[in-house]
PDB file of N, H, CA, C and O in Angstrom:
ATOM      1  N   UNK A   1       8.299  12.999 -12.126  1.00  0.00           N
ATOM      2  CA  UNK A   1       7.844  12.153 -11.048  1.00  0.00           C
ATOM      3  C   UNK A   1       9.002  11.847 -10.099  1.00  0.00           C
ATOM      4  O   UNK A   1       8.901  11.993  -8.881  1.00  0.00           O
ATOM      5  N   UNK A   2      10.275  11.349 -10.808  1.00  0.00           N
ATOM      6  H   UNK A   2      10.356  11.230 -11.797  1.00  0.00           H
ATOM      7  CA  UNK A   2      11.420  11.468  -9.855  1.00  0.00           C
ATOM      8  C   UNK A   2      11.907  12.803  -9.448  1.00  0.00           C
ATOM      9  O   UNK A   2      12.889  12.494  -8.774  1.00  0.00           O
ATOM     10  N   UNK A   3      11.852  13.818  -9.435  1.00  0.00           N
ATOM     11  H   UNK A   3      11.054  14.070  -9.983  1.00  0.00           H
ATOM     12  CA  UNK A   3      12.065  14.677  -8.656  1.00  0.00           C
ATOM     13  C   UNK A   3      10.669  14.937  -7.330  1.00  0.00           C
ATOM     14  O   UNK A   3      10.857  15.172  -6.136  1.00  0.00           O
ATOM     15  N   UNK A   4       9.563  14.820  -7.918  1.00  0.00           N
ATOM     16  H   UNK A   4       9.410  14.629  -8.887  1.00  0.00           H
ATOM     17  CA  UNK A   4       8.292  15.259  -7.102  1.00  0.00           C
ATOM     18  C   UNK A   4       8.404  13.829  -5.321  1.00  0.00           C
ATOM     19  O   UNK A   4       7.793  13.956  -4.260  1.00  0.00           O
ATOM     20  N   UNK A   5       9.698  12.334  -5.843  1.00  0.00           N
ATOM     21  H   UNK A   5      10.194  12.231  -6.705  1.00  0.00           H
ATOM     22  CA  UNK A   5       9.738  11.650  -4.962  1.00  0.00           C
ATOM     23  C   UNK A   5      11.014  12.103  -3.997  1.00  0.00           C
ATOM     24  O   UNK A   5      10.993  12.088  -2.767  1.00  0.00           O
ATOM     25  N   UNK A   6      11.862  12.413  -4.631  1.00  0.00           N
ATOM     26  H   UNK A   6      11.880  12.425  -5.631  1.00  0.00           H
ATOM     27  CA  UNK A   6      13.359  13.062  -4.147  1.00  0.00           C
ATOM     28  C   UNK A   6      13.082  14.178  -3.089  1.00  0.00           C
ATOM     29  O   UNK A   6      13.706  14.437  -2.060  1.00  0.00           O
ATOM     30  N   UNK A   7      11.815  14.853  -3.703  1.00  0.00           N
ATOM     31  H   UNK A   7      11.307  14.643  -4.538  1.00  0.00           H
ATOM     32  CA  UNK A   7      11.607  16.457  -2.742  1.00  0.00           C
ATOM     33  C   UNK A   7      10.882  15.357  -1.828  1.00  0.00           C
ATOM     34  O   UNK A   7      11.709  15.060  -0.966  1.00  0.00           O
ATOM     35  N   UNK A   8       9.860  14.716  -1.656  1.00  0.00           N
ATOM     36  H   UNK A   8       9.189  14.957  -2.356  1.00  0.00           H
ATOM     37  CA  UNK A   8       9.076  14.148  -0.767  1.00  0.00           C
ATOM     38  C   UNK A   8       9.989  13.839  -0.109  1.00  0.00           C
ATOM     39  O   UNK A   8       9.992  14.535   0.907  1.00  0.00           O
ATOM     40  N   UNK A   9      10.789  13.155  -0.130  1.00  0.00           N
ATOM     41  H   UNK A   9      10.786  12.590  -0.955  1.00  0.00           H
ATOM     42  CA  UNK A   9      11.777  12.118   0.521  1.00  0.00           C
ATOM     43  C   UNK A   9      12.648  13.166   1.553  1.00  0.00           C
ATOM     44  O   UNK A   9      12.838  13.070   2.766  1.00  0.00           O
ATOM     45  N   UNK A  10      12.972  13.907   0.858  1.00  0.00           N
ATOM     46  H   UNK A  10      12.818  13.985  -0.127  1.00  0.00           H
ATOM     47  CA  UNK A  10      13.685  15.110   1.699  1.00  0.00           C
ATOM     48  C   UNK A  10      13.056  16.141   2.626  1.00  0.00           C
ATOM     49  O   UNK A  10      13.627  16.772   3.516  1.00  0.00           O
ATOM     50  N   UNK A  11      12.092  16.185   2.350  1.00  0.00           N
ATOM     51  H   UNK A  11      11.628  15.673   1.627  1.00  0.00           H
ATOM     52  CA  UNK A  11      11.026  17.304   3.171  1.00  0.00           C
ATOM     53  C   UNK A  11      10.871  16.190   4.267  1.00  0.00           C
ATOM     54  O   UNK A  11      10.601  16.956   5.192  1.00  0.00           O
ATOM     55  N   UNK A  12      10.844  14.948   4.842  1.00  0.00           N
ATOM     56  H   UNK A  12      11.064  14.326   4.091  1.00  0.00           H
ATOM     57  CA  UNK A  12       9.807  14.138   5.517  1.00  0.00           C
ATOM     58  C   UNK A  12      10.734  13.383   6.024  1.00  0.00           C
ATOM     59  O   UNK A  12      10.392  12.206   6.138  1.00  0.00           O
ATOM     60  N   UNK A  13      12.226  13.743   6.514  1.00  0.00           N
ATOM     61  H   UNK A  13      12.504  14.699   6.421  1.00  0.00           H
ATOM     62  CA  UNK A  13      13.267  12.812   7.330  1.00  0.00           C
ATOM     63  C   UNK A  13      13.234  12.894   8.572  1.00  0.00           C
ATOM     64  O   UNK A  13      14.141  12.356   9.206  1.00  0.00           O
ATOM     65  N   UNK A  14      12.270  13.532   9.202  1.00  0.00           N
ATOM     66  H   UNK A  14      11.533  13.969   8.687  1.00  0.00           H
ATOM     67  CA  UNK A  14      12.289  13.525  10.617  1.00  0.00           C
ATOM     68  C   UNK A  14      11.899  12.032  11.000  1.00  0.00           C
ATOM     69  O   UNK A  14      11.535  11.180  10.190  1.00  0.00           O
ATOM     70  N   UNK A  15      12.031  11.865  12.317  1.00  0.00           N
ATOM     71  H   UNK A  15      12.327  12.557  12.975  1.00  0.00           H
ATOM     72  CA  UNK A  15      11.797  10.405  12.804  1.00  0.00           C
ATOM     73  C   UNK A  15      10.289  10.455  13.635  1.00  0.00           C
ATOM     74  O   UNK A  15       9.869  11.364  14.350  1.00  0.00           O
ATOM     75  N   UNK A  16       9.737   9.365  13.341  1.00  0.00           N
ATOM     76  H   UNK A  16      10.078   8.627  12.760  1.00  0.00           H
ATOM     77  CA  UNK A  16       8.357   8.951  13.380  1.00  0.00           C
ATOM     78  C   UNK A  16       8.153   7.815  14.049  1.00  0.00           C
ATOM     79  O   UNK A  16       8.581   6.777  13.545  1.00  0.00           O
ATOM     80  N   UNK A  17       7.353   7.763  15.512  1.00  0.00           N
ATOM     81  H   UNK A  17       7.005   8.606  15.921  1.00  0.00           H
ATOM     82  CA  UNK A  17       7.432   6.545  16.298  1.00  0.00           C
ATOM     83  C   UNK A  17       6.228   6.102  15.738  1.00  0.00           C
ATOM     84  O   UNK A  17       5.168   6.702  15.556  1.00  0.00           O
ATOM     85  N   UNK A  18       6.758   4.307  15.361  1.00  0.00           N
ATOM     86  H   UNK A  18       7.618   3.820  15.509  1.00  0.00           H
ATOM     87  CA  UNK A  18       5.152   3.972  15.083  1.00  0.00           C
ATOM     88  C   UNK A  18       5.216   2.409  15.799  1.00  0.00           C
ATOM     89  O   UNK A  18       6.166   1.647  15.980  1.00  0.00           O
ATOM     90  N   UNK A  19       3.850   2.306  16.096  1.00  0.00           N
ATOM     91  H   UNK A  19       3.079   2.925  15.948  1.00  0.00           H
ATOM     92  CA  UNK A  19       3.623   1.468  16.958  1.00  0.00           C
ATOM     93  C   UNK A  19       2.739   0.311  15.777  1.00  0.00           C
ATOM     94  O   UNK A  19       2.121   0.670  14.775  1.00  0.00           O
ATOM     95  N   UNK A  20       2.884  -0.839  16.174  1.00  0.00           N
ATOM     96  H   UNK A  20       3.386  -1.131  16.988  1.00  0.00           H
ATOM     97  CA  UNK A  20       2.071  -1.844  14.882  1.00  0.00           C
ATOM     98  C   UNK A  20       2.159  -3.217  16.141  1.00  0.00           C
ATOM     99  O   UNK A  20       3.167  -3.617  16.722  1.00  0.00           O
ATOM    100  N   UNK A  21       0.768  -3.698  16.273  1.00  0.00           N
ATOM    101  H   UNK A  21      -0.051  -3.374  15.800  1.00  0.00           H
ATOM    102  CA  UNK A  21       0.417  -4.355  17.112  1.00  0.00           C
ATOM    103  C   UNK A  21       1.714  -4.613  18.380  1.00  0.00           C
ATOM    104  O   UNK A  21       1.773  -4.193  19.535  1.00  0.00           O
ATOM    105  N   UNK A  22       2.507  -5.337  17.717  1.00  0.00           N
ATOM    106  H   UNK A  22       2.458  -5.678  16.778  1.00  0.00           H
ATOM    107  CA  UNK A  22       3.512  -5.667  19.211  1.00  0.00           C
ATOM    108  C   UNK A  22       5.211  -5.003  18.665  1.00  0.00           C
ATOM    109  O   UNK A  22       6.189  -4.844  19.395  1.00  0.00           O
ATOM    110  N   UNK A  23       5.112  -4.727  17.223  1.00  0.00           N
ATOM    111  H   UNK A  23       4.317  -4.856  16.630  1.00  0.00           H
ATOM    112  CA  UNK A  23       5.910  -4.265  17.166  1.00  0.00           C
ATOM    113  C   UNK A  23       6.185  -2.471  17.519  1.00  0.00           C
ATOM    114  O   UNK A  23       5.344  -1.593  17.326  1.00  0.00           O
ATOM    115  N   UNK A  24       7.479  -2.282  18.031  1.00  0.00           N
ATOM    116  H   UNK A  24       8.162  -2.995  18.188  1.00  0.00           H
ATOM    117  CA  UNK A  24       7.231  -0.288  18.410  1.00  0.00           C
ATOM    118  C   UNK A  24       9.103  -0.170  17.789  1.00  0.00           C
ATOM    119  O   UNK A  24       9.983  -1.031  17.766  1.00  0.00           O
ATOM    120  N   UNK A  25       9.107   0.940  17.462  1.00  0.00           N
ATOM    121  H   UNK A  25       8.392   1.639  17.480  1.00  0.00           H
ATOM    122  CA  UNK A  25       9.969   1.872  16.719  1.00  0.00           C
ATOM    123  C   UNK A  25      10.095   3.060  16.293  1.00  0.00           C
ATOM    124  O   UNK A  25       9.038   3.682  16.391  1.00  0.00           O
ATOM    125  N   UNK A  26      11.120   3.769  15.767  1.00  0.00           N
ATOM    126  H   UNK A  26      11.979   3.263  15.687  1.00  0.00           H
ATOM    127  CA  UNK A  26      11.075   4.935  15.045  1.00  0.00           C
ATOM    128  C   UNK A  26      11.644   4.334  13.680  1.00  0.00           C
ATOM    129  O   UNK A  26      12.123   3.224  13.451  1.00  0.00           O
ATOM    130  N   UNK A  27      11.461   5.287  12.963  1.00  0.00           N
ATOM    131  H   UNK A  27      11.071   6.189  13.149  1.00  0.00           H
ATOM    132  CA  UNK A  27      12.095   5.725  11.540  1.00  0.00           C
ATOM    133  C   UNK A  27      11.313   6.738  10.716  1.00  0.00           C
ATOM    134  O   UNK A  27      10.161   7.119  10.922  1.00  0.00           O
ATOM    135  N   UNK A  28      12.379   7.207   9.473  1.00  0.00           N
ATOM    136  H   UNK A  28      13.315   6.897   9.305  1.00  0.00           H
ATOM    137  CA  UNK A  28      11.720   8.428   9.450  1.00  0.00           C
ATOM    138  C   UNK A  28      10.904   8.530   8.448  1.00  0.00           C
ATOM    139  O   UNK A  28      10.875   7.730   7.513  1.00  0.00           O
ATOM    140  N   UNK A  29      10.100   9.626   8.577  1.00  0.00           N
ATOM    141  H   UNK A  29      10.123  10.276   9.337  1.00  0.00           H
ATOM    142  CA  UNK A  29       8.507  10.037   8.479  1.00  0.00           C
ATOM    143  C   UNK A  29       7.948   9.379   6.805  1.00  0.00           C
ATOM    144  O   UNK A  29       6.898   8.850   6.441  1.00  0.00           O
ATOM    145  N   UNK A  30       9.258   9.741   6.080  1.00  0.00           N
ATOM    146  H   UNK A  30      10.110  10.171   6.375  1.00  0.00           H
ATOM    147  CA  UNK A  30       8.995   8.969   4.562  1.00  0.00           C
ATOM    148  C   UNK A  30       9.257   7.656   3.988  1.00  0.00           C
ATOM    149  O   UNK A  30       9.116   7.324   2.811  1.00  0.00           O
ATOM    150  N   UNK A  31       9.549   7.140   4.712  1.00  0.00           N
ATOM    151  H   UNK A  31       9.663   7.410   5.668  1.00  0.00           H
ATOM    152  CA  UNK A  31      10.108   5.943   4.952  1.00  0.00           C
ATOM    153  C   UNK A  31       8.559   4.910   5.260  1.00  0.00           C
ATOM    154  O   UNK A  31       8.022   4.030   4.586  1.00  0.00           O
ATOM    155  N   UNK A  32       8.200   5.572   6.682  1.00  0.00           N
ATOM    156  H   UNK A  32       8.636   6.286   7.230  1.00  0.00           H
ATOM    157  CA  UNK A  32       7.138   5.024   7.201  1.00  0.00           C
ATOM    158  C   UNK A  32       5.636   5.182   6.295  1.00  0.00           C
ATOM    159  O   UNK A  32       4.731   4.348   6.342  1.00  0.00           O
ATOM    160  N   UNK A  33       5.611   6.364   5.527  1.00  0.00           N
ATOM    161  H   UNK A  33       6.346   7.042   5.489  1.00  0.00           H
ATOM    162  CA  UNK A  33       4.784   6.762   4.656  1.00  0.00           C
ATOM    163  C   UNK A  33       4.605   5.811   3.116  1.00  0.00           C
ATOM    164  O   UNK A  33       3.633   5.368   2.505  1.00  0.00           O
ATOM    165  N   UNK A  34       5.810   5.790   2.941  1.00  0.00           N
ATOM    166  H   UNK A  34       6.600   6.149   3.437  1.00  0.00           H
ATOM    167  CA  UNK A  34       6.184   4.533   1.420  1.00  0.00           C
ATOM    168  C   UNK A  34       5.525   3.507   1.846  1.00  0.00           C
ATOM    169  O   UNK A  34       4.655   2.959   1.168  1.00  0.00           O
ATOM    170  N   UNK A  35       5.960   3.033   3.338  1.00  0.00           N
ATOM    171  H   UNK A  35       6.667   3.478   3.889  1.00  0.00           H
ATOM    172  CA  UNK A  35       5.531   1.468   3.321  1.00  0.00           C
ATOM    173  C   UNK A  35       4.098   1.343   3.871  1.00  0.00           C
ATOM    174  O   UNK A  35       3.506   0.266   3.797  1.00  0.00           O
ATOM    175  N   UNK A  36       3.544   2.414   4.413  1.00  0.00           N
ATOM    176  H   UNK A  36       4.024   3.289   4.473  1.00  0.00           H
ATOM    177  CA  UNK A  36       2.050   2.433   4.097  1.00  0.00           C
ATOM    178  C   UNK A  36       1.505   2.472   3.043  1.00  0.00           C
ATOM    179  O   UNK A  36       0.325   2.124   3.013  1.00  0.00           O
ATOM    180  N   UNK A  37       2.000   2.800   2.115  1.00  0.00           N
ATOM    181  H   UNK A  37       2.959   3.083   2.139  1.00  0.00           H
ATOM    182  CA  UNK A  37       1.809   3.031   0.703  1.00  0.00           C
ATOM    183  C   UNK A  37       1.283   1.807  -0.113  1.00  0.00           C
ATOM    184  O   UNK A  37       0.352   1.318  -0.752  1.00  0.00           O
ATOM    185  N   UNK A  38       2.749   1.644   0.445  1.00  0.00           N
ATOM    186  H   UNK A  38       3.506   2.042   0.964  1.00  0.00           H
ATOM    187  CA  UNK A  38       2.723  -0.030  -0.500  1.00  0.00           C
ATOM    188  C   UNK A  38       1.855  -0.966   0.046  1.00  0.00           C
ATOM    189  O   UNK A  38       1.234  -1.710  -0.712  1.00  0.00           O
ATOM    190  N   UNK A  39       1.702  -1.051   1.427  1.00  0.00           N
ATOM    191  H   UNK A  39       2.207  -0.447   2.043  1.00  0.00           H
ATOM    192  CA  UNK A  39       0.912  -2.104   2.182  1.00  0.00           C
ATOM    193  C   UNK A  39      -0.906  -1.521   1.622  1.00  0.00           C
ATOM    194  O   UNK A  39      -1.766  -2.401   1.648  1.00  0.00           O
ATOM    195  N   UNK A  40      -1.141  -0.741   1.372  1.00  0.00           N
ATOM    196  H   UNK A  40      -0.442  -0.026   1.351  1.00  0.00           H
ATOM    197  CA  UNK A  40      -2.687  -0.102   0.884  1.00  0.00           C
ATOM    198  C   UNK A  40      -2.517  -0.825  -0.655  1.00  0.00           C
ATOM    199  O   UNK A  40      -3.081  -1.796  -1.158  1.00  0.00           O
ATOM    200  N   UNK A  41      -1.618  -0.021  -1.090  1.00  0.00           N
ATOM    201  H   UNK A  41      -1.160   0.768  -0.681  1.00  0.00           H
ATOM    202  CA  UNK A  41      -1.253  -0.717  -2.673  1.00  0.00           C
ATOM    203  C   UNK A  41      -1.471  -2.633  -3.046  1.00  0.00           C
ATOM    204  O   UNK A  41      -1.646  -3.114  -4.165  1.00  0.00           O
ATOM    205  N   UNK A  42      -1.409  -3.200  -2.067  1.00  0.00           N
ATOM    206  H   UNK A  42      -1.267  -2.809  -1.158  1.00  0.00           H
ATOM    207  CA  UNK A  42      -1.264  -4.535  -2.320  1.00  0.00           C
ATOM    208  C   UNK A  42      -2.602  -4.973  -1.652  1.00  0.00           C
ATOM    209  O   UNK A  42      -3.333  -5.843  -2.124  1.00  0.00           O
ATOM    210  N   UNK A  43      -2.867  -4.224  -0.411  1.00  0.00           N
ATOM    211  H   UNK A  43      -2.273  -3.517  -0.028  1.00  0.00           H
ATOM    212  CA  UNK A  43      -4.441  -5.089  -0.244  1.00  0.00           C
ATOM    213  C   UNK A  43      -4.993  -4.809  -1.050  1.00  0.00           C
ATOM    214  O   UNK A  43      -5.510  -5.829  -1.505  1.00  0.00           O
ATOM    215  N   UNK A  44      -5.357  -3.672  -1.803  1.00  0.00           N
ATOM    216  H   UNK A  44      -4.938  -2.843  -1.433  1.00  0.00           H
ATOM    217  CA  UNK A  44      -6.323  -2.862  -2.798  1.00  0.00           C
ATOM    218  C   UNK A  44      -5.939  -4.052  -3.884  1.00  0.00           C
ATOM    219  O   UNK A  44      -6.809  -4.875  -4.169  1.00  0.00           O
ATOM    220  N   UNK A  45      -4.697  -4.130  -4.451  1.00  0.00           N
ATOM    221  H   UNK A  45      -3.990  -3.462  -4.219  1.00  0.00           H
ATOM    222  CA  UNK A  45      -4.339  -4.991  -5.551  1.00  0.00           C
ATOM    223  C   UNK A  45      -5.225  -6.460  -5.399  1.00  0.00           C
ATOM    224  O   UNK A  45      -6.048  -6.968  -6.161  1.00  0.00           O
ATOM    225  N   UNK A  46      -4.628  -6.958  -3.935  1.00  0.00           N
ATOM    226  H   UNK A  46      -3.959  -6.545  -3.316  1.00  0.00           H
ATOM    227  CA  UNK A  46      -5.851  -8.336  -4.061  1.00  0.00           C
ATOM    228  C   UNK A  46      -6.848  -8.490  -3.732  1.00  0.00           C
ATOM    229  O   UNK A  46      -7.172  -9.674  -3.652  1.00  0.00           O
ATOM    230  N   UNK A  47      -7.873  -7.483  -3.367  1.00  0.00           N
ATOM    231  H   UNK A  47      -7.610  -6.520  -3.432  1.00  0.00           H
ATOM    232  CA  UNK A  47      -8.836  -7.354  -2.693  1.00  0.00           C
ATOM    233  C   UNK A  47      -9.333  -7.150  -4.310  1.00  0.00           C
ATOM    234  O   UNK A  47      -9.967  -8.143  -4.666  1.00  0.00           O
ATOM    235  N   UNK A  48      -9.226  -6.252  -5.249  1.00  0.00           N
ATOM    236  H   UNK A  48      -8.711  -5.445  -4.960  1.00  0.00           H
ATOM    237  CA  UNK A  48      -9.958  -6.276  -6.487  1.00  0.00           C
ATOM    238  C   UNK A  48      -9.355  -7.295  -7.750  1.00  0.00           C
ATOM    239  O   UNK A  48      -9.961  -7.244  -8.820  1.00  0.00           O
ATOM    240  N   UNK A  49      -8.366  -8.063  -7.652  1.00  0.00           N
ATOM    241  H   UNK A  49      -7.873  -8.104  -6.783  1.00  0.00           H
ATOM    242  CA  UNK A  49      -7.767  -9.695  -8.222  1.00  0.00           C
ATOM    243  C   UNK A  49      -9.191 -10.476  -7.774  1.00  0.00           C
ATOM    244  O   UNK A  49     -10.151 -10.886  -8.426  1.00  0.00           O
ATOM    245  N   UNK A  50      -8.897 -10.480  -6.523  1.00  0.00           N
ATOM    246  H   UNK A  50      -8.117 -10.147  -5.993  1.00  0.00           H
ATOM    247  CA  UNK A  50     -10.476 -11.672  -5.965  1.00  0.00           C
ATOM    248  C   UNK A  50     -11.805 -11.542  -6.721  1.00  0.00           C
ATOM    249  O   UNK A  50     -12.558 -12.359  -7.252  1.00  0.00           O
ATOM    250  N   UNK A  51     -11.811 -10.118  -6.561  1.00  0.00           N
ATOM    251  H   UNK A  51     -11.199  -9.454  -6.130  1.00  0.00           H
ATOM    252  CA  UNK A  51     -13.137  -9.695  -7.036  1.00  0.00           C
ATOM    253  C   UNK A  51     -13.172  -9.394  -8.530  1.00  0.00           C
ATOM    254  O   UNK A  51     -14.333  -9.265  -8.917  1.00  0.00           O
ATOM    255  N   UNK A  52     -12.414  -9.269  -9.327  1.00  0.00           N
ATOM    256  H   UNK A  52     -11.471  -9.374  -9.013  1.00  0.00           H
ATOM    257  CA  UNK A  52     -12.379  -9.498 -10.607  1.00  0.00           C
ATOM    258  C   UNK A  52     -12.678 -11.391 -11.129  1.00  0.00           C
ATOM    259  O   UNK A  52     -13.433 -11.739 -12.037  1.00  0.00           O
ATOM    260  N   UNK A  53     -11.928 -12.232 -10.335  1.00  0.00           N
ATOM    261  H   UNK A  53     -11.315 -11.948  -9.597  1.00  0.00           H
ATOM    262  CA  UNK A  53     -11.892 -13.531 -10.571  1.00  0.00           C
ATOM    263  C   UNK A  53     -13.201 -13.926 -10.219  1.00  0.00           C
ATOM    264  O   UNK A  53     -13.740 -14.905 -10.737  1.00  0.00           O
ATOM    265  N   UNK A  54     -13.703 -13.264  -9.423  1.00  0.00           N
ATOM    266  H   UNK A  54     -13.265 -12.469  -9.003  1.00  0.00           H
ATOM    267  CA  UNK A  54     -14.998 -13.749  -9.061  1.00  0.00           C
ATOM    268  C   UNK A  54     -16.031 -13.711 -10.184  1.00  0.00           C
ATOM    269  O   UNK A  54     -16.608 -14.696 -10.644  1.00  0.00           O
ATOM    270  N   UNK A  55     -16.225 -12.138 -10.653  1.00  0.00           N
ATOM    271  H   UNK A  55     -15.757 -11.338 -10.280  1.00  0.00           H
ATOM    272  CA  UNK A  55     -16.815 -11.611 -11.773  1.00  0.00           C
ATOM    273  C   UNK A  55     -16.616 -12.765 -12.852  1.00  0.00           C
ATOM    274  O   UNK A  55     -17.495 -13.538 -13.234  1.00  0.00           O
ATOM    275  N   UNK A  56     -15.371 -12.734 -13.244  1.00  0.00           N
ATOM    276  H   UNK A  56     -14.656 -12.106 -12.934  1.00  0.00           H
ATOM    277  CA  UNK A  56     -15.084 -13.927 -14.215  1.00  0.00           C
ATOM    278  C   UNK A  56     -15.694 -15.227 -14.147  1.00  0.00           C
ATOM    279  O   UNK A  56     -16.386 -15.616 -15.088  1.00  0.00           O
ATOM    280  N   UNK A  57     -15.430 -16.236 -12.697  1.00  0.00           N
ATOM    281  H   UNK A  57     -14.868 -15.919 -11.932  1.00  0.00           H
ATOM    282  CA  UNK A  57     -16.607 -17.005 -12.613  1.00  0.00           C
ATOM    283  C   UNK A  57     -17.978 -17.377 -12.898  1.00  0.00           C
ATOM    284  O   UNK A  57     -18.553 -18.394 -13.285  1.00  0.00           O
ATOM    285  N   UNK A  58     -18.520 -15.397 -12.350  1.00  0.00           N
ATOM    286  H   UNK A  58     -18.053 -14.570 -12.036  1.00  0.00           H
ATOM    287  CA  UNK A  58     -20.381 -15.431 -12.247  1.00  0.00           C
ATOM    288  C   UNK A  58     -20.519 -15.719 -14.199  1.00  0.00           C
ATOM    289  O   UNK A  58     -21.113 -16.551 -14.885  1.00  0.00           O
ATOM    290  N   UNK A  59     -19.563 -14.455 -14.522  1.00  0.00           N
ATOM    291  H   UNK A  59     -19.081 -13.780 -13.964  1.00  0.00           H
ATOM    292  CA  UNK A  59     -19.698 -14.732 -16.168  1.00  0.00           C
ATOM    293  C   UNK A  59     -19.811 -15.738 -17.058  1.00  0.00           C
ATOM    294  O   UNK A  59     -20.470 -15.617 -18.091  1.00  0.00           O
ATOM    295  N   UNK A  60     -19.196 -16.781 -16.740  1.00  0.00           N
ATOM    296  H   UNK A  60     -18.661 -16.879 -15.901  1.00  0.00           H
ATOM    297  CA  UNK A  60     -18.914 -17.998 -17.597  1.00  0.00           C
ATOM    298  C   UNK A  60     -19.815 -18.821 -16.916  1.00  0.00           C
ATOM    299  O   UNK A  60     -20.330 -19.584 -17.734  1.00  0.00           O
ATOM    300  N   UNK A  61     -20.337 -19.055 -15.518  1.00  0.00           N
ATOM    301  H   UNK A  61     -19.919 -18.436 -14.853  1.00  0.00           H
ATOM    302  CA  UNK A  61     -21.436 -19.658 -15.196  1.00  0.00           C
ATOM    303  C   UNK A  61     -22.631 -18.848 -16.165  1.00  0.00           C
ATOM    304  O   UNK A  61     -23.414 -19.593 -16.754  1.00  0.00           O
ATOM    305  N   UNK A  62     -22.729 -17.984 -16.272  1.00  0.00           N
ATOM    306  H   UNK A  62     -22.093 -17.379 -15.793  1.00  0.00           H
ATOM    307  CA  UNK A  62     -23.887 -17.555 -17.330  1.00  0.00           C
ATOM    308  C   UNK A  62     -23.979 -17.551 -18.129  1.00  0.00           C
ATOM    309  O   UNK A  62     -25.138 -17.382 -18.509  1.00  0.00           O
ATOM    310  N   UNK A  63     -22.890 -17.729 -19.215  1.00  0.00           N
ATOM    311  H   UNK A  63     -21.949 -17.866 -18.907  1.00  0.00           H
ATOM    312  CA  UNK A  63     -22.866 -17.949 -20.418  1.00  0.00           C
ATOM    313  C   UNK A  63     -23.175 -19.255 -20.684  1.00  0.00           C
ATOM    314  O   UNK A  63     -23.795 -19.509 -21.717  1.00  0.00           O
ATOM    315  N   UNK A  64     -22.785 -20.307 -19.779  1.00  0.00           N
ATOM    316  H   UNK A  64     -22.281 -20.100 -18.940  1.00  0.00           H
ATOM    317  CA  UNK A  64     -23.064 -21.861 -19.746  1.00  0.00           C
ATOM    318  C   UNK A  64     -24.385 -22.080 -19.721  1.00  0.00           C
ATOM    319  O   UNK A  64     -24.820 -23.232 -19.693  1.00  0.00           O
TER     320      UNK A  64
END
């Protein structure tokens, strides 16, 4: 897995303009890719936390 990130990382150093509401920049292409990554990674993470806690709620209201 650490090599399959090392080659990613190296194949994908070109520079990448990205624009995000008011913020604008470059940096490069894997860089910008990770932190999309992670930003999907964490809504997904609390978007199904909520919805697990929720589940948990309906449950124990029904068991009551």
């Amino acid at each position: 897995m650490l090599v399959a990130f090392i080659v990613f990382i190296l194949q994908n150093t070109r520079d990448a303009q990205v624009s995000f509401f008011w913020l604008h920049g470059t940096l490069p292409l894997a860089v910008g890719l990770l932190i999309a990554m992670a930003a999907g990674m964490t809504v997904t993470l609390m978007i199904g936390t909520a919805r697990i806690s929720q589940l948990h709620r309906l449950a124990r209201r029904h068991r009551d």
